[in-house]
VMD Tcl script that draws the C-alpha trace (Angstrom):
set ca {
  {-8.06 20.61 25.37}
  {-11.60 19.57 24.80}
  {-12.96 16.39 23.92}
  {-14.03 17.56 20.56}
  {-9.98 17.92 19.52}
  {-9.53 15.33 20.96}
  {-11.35 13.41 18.69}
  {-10.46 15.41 15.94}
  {-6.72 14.33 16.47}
  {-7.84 10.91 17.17}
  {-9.32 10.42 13.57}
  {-6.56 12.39 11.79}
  {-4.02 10.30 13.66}
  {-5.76 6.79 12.67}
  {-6.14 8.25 8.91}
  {-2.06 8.87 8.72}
  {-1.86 5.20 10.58}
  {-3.33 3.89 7.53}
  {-2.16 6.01 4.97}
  {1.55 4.84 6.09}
  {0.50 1.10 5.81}
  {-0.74 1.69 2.34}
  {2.69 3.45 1.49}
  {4.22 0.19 3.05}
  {1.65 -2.31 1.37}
  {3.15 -0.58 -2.59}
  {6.39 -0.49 -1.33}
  {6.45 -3.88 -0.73}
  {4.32 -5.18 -4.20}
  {6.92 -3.11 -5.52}
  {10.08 -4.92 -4.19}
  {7.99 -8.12 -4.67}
  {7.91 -7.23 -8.53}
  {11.12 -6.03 -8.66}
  {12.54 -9.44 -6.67}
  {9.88 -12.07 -9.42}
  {11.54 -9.87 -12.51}
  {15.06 -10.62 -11.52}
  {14.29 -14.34 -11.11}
  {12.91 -15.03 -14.42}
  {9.60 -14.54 -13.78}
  {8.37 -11.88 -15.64}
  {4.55 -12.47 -15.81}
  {4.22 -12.14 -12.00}
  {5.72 -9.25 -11.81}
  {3.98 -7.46 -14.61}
  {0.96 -8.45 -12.67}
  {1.85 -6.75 -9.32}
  {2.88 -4.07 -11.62}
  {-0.53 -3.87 -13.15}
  {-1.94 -4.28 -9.06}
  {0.20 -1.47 -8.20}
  {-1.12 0.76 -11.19}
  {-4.78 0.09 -10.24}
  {-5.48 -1.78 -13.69}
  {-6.00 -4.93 -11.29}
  {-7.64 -5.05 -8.34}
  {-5.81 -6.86 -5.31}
  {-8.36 -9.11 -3.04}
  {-7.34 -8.07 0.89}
}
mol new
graphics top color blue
foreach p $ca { graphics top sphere $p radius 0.5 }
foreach p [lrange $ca 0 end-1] q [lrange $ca 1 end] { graphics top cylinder $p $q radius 0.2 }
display resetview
């Protein structure tokens, strides 16, 4: 295997690494909205809804 793969793999390796913790980040905002809803608190969740839609933009 030569360096050049190995770097390719490297990179496509660290983009999946990141794509997974983005799936995780939503899934979360999504359980987090879900969770504020079903406590009465309905304007917080609409706005990790809106987050999760990309009509607001979250500050990492």
């Amino acid at each position: 295997m030569t360096w050049q793969v190995l770097d390719m793999l490297t990179a496509a390796a660290e983009e999946l690494n990141q794509a997974q913790a983005e799936v995780e980040y939503r899934k979360a905002l999504k359980q987090k909205s879900t969770d504020l809803a079903a406590s009465g608190q309905q304007l917080e969740a609409l706005v990790l809804e809106d987050i999760l839609q990309g009509r607001i933009r979250s500050e990492e």
